[in-house]
N, C-alpha and C positions, 0 to 999 in steps of 0.2 A: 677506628678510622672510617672515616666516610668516605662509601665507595659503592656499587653498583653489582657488586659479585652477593649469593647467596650467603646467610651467616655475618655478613660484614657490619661492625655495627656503626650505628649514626649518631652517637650525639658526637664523636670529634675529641673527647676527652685523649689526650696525649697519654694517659695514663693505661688508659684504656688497652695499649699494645702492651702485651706481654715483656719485651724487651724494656719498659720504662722501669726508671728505678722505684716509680712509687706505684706501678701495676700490683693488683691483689686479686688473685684465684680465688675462686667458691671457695677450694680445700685450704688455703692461708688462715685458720682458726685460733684464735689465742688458746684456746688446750691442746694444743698439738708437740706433739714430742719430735723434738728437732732432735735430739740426740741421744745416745742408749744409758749416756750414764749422769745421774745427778754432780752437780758441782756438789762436790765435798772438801773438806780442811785438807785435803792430800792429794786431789787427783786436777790443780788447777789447768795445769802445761796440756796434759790429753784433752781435757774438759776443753779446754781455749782453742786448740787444733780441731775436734771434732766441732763445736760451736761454732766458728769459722766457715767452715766448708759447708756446715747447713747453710750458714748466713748466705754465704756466695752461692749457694745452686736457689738458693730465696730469692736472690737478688737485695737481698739487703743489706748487707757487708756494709754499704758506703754510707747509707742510712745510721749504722750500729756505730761505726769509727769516725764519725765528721765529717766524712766527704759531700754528703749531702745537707744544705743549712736548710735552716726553716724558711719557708717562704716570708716574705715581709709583711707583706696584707693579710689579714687576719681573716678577712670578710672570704679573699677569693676561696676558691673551688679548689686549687690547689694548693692551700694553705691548710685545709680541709683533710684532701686526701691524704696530704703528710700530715696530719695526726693519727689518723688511722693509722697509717703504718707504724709510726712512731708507738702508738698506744702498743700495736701488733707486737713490734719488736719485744716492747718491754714485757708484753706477758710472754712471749718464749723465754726470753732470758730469766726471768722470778721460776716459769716451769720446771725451768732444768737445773733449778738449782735446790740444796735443804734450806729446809724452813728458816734456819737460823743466818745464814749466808743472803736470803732473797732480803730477812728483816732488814737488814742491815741495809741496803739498798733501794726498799721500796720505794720512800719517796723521793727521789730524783725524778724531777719532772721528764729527762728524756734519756732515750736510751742508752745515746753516746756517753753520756754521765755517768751511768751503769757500768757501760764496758771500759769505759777508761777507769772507773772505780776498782775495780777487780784486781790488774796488777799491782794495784798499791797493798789493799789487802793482806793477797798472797806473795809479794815481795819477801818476805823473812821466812814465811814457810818454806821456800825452795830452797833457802841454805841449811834447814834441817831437811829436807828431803833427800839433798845434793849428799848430806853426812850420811845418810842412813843407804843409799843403792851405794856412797865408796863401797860402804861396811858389805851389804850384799856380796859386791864383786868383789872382796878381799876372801870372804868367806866361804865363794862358788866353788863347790868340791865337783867333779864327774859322778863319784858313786855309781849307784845305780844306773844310769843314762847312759843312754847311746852318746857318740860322739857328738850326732847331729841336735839330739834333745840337749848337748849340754854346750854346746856353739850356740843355740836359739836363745835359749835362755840367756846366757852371757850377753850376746847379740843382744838382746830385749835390755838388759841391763845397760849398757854401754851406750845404746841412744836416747833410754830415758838421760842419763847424764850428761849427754852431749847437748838435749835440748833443755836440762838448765844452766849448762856453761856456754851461753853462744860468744863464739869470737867474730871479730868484726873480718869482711872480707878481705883480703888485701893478693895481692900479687907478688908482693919481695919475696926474696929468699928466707927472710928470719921467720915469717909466718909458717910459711912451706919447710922449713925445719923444725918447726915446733908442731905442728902437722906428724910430720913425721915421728917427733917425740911420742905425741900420743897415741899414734899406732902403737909402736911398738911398746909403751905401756899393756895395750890392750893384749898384746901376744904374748907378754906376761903373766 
């Protein structure tokens, strides 16, 4: 922003402020590890939450999902810097993923393409994952553990499958009883 204070800078580029959606830090590096754990066949649902929450402390979230469209003119300045970020985006998302998961995605020319790619992919994977934590919590003995190590775990169990069963929100009472059915599943 052009302005008169020390540090301030002058060319005017909108982008230029840290709060724009297409702003890029020195440290924004296409090798940069957004996330701790590689997209794998099994781990989409954490994979998609933790890549998320980088995206949004990135400020690119809306860049990743479509909120943000390409600019029209090809020529300007900021048709430009949204490439850059775009290019950006997509080498974080190919980074954090295996080899075989980024193949499959490479060429899509943008990013939002990538990420709307993803839950189609892993779509069928989550009804064998959804079978295999039931099996899990059918099979969670206490044994050995403390109370609280075998609450965590259950616990750990019970929200992996909750966030691949989401219910839609609602207010009636039939939802709020079925709410309540799946608690008391769970104290079972």
């Amino acid at each position: 922003m052009a302005g008169n204070k020390p540090g301030s800078t002058t060319s005017g580029a909108k982008w230029d402020n840290p709060n724009h959606l297409l702003y890029l830090h020195h440290a924004d590096q296409p090798g940069a590890i957004l996330v701790p754990q590689l997209l794998v066949e099994d781990n989409y649902n954490t994979w998609n939450k933790s890549m998320t929450m980088a995206l949004t402390v990135k400020n690119k979230i809306r860049l990743v999902n479509g909120s943000i469209k390409e600019p029209d003119d090809e020529e300007s300045e900021e048709h430009q810097q949204w490439n850059c970020c775009n290019d950006l985006a997509k080498t974080w998302l190919l980074g954090s993923m295996s080899k075989e998961i980024a193949n499959s995605i490479i060429n899509f020319k943008y990013a939002t393409q990538m990420w709307l790619e993803l839950p189609e992919i892993f779509s069928n994977v989550n009804v064998v994952q959804l079978f295999n934590i039931e099996n899990e919590i059918h099979g969670c003995v206490q044994g050995n553990m403390s109370i609280g190590s075998y609450f965590t775990k259950l616990k750990g169990l019970w929200d992996e499958r909750d966030s691949l069963c989401t219910f839609p929100s609602c207010t009636c009472g039939e939802l709020k009883g079925f709410t309540v059915y799946l608690e008391t599943q769970k104290t079972m």
